[in-house]
C-alpha positions in Angstrom: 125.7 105.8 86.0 128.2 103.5 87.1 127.2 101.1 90.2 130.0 102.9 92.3 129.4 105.7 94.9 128.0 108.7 94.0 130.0 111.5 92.6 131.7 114.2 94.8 133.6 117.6 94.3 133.0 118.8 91.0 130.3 116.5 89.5 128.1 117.2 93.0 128.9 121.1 92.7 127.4 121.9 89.7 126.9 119.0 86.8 130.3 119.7 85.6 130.9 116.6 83.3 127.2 116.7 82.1 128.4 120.4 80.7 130.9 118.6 78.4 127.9 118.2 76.7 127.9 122.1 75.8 128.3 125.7 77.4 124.8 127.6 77.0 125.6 131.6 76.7 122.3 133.4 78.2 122.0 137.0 78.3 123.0 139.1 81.1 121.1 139.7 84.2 121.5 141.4 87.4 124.0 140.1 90.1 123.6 141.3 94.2 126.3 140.2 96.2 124.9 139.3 99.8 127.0 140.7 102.3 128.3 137.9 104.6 126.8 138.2 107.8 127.3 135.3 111.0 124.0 133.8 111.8 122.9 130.9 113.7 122.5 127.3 112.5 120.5 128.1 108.8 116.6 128.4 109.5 115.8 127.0 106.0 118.6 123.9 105.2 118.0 123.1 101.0 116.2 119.8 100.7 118.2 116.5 100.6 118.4 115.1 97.0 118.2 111.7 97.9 115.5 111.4 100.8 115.6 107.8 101.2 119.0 107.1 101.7 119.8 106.9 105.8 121.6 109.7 107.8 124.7 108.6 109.5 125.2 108.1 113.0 127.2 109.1 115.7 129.2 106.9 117.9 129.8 108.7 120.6 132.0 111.3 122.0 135.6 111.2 121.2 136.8 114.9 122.3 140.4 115.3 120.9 138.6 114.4 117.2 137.7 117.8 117.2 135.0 118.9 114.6 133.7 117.0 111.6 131.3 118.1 108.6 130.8 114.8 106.8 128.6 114.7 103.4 126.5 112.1 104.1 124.9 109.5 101.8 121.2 111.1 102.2 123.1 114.6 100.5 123.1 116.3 103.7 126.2 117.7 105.2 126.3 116.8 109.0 128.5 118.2 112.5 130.2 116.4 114.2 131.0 117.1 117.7 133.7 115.3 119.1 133.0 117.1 123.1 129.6 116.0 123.2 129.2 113.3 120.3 126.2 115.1 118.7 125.8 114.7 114.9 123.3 117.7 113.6 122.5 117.6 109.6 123.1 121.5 109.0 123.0 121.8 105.0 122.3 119.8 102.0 122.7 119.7 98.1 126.1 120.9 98.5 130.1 119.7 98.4 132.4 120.5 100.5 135.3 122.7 99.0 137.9 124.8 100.5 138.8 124.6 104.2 139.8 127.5 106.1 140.6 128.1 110.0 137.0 129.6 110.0 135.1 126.3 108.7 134.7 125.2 105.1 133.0 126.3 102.1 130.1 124.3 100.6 129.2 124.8 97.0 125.3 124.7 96.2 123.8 122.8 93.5 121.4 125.8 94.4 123.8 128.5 93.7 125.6 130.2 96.0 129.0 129.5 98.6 127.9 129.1 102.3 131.0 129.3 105.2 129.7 126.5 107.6 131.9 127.9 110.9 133.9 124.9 113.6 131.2 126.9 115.7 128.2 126.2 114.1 127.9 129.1 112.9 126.7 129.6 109.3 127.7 132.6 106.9 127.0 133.3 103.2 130.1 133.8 101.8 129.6 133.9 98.4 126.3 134.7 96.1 125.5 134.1 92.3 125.1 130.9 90.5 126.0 127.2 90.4 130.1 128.1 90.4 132.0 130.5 92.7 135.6 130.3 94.1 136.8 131.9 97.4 140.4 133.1 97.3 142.6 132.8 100.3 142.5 136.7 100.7 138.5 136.1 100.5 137.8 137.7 97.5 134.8 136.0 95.6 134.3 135.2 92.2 131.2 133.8 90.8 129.1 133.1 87.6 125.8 135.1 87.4 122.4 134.0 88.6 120.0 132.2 86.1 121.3 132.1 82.4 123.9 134.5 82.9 127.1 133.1 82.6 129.1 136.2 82.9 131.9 136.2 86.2 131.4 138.8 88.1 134.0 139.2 91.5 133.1 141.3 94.7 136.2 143.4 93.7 134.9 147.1 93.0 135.2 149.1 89.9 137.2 151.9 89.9 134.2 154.3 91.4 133.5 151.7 93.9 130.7 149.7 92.9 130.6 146.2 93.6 130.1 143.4 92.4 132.4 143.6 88.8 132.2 142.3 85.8 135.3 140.4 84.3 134.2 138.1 81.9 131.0 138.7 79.5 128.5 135.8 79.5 129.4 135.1 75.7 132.8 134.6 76.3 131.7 131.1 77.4 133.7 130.8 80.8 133.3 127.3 82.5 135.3 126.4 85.9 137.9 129.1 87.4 139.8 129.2 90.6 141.9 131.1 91.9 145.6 131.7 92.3 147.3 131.4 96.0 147.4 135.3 96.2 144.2 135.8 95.2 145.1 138.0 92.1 144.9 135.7 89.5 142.1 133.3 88.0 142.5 130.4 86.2 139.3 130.1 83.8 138.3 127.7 81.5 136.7 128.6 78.3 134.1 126.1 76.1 134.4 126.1 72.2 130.9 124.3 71.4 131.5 122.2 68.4 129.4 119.3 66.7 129.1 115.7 67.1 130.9 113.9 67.9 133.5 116.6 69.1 130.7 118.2 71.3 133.4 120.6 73.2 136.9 122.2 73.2 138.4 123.7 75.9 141.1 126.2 76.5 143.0 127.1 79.6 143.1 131.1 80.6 144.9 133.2 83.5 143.1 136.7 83.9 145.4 138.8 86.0 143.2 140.9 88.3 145.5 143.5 89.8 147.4 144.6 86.2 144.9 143.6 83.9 145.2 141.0 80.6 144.4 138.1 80.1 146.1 135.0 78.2 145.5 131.7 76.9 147.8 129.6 78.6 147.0 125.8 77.4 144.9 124.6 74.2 145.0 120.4 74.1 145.9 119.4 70.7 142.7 116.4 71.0 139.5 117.7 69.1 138.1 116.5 72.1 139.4 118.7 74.9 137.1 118.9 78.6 139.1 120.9 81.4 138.6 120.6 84.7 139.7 120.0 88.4 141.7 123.0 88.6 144.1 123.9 91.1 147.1 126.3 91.9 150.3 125.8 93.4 152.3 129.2 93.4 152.5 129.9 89.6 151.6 126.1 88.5 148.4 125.1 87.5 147.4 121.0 87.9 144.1 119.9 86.0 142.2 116.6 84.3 141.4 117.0 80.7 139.2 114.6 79.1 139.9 113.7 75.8 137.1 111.4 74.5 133.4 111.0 74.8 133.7 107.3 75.8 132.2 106.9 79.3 134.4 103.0 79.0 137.3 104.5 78.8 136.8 107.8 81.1 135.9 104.4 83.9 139.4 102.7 83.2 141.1 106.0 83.1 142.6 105.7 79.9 141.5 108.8 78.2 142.0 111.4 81.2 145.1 113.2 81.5 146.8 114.9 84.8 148.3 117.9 82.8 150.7 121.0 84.8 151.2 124.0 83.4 153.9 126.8 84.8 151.7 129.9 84.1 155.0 132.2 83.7 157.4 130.3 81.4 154.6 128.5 79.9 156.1 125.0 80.9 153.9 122.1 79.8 154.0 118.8 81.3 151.7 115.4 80.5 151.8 113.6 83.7 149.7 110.1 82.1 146.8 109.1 82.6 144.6 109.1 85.8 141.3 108.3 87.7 141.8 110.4 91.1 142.5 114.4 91.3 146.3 115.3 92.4 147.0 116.9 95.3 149.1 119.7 96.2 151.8 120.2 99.1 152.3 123.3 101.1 156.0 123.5 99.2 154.6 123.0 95.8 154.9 119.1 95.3 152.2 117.4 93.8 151.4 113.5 94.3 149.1 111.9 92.1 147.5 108.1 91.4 148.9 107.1 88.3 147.7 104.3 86.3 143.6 103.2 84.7 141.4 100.5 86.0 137.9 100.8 86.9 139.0 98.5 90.0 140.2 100.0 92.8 143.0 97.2 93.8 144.5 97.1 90.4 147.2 99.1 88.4 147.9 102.1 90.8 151.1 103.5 92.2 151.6 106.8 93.8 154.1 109.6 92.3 155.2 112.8 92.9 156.1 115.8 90.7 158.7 117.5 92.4 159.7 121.4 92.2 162.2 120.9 89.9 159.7 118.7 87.2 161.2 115.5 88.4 158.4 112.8 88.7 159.3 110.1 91.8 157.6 107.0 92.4 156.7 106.6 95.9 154.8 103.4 96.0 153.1 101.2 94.1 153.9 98.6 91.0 153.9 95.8 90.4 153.3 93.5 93.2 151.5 96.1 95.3 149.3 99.2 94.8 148.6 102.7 96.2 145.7 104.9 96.9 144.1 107.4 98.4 148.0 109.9 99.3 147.3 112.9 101.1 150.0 115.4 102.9 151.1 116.8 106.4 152.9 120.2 106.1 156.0 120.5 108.4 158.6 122.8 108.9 161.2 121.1 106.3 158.2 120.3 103.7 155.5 117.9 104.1 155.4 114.3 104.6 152.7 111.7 103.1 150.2 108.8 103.9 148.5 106.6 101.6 146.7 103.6 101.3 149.2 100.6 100.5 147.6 97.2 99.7 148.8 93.9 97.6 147.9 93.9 93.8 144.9 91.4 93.0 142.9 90.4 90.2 140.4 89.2 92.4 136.7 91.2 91.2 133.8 92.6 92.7 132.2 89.9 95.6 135.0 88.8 97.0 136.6 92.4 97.5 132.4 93.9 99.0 133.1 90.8 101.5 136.4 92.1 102.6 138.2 89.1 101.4 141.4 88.1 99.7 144.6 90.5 99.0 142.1 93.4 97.6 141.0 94.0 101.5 144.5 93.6 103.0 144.6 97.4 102.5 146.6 99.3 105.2 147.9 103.3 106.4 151.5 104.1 105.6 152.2 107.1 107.3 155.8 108.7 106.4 156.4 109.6 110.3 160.0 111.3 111.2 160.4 108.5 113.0 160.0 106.4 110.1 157.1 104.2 108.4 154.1 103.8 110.8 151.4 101.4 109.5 147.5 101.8 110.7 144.5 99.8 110.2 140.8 99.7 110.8 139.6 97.0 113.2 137.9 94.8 111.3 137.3 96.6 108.7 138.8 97.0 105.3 141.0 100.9 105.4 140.0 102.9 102.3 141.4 106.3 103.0 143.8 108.4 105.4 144.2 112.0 106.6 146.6 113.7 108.8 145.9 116.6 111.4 148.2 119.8 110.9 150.4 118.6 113.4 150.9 115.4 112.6 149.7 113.1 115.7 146.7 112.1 114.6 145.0 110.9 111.4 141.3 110.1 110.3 140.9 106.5 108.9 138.2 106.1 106.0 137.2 102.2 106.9 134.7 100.4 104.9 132.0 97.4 106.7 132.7 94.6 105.0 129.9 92.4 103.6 127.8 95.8 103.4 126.7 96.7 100.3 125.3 100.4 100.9 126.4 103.0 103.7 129.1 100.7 104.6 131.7 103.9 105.4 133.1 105.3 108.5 134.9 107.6 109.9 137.5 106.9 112.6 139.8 108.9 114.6 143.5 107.8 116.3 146.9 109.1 117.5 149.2 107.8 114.8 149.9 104.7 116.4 147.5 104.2 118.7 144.0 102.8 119.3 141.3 104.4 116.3 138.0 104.9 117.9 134.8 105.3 115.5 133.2 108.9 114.8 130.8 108.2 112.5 129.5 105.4 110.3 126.3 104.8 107.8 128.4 106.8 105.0 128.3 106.3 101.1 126.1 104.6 99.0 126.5 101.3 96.4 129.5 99.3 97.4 132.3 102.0 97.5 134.5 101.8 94.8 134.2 98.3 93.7 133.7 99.4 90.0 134.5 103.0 89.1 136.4 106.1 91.6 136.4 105.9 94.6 136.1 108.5 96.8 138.7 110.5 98.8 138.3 111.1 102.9 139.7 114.8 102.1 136.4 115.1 99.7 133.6 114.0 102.0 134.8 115.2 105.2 136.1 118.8 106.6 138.3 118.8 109.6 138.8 121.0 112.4 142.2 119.5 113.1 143.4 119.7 109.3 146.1 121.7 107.7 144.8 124.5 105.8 
């Protein structure tokens, strides 16, 4: 493994990358959907994976921050309270997924999709095996316990029994998601093949309410590993991987941001990237665009607009960008990334916050124009708005600090940020290798939806 921080979203969730590897069909076993029920904070949390790493730490009360979960470097997944400051570990050996105005969903390495409520509250949302998906509707679709790798959804069959069957286990279904509706799943499918090949995949829709389904994408590499998938009204954005090297995956080079328009079977090759795109709320999507295991070299921001145009935003040359994330408003949604100077400075002098790689700032797109925001003292690795757009969380890194050297701060855009929590991430954050994203290892109370 490279010595960056530890993987998050899909590579936490469920060993995706290592299933590049192969897709084992098992025979077909019996499925129970739990009913979600609202309980009290879980009697029985699933065990941290790494028990010597540190838990974070509060630092204080900061009561318009609302409420945190953070993924903390230990593998547990902790509360914040802004009211009272209190930092509880509630959960473990999970990632945090899909916010909602309920609390977000955490994905088990253990199987299963718990709702962990801005109350406290805790609420099994989804059951089955190491992948499920909860639409916006809540339907929930999941892979079968065990070696079954069958999707079943908690959709009934036509005499009412639930859960159903929608895919067979040897069809060899991978990742799905689903559409913004809720009626449709994106699924991947796994073609085992042998060395060097290994796998193929092959993009599929399934339309739940009139039935069918279609492939909609087959890479024209031997080499072909879906993943990262995500709707945007009838577009689908996802990485594919197109060789085995582990070198190249580092630097970027051989994964692809690929979009696909479901219903005129538009295809578009958006280049190479290290960091997942993002969505807007009016079906925009920015991405990081250029390789480089370093974080401070060869990226620029760009977005794909509705009409297939591609826009650079910032980044090249002289300067790079990082880290973009959006703030719906009423005529679209507005950005905020991480801007910094270009370097070729390497690894020391960037972990001891020195040099142009650690002159990293906010750039918030404001209506009121450019605002830039900072850490104090601290080198700014990440930015996220709240729904309505006065406040931000600031991803600052300790400089000097080799391990847990990530916090989590809080401000009015423009203001004074005040810490939340620190002690996060492991080895040197991003250094050598991705580096995480503030909207994967924290869940906001204060977000946009």
């Amino acid at each position: 493994m490279l010595p960056s921080m530890r993987p998050f979203a899909v590579l936490a969730a469920a060993g995706v990358l290592a299933a590049a590897c192969g897709t084992t069909a098992g025979s077909q076993s019996p499925v129970v959907l739990v009913t979600p029920s609202a309980t009290t904070a879980p009697t029985v949390v699933p065990s941290p994976t790494s028990p010597g790493a540190p838990a974070p730490l509060s630092r204080g009360a900061v009561p318009e921050a609302g409420v945190l979960y953070v993924w903390g470097a230990d593998d547990g997944i902790y509360r914040y309270d802004g009211a009272t400051g209190a930092l509880t570990r509630v959960w473990a050996a999970s990632t945090l997924t899909r916010e909602s105005a309920y609390g977000p969903y955490v994905l088990g390495r253990h199987g299963g999709m718990t709702l962990l409520g801005w109350d406290g509250t805790t609420k099994q949302a989804c059951g089955g095996g190491n992948w499920s998906d909860v639409s916006t509707r809540g339907n929930c679709a999941f892979t079968g316990t065990g070696a079954d790798r069958a999707i079943y959804t908690d959709l009934p069959e036509p005499d009412g029994r639930a859960p159903k069957m929608v895919l067979p286990a040897d069809w060899n279904a991978g990742l799905f998601a689903w559409d913004g509706n809720g009626l449709r799943l994106a699924v991947v499918r796994g073609d085992a093949r042998p060395e060097p090949v290994r796998q193929h995949s092959t993009l599929w829709v399934m339309d739940l309410r009139h039935g069918g389904l279609r492939q909609v994408f087959d890479s024209p590499s031997a080499t072909s590993y879906l993943y990262d998938l995500h709707w945007s009204f009838n577009r689908i954005s996802f990485l594919e991987i197109d060789s085995t090297s582990a070198s190249a995956g580092a630097d970027g080079v051989n994964i692809h941001l690929r979009v696909i328009d479901v219903d005129t079977g538009r295809k578009f090759d958006l280049g190479h990237v290290i960091y997942p795109p993002r969505w807007s709320s009016d079906g925009r999507l920015v991405f990081v665009r250029g390789g480089d295991r370093f974080t401070w070299s060869n990226k620029e921001i760009a977005v794909l607009d509705r009409d297939w145009a591609v826009t650079l935003i910032s980044g090249g040359g002289a300067a790079i960008a990082l880290a973009p994330a959006w703030q719906p408003t009423f005529q679209g949604a507005r950005l905020a990334w991480i801007d910094a100077p270009a370097t070729t400075e390497c690894c020391l002098r960037y972990v001891a916050g020195l040099g142009p790689s650690a002159q990293r700032t906010a750039l918030l797109d404001t209506a009121a124009g450019r605002v830039r925001m900072s850490c104090p003292d601290m080198v700014t690795e990440g930015v996220r708005w709240s729904a309505d757009g006065r406040s931000v969380l600031l991803l600052c890194r300790a400089p000097g600090v080799e391990h847990h050297a990530l916090q989590v701060w809080y401000a009015p855009v423009g203001g004074t940020p005040r810490a939340l929590v620190i002690g996060l991430g492991d080895l040197a954050f991003g250094y050598y290798g991705k580096q995480p994203s503030l909207l994967d290892i924290t869940a906001w109370s204060l977000a946009d939806r």
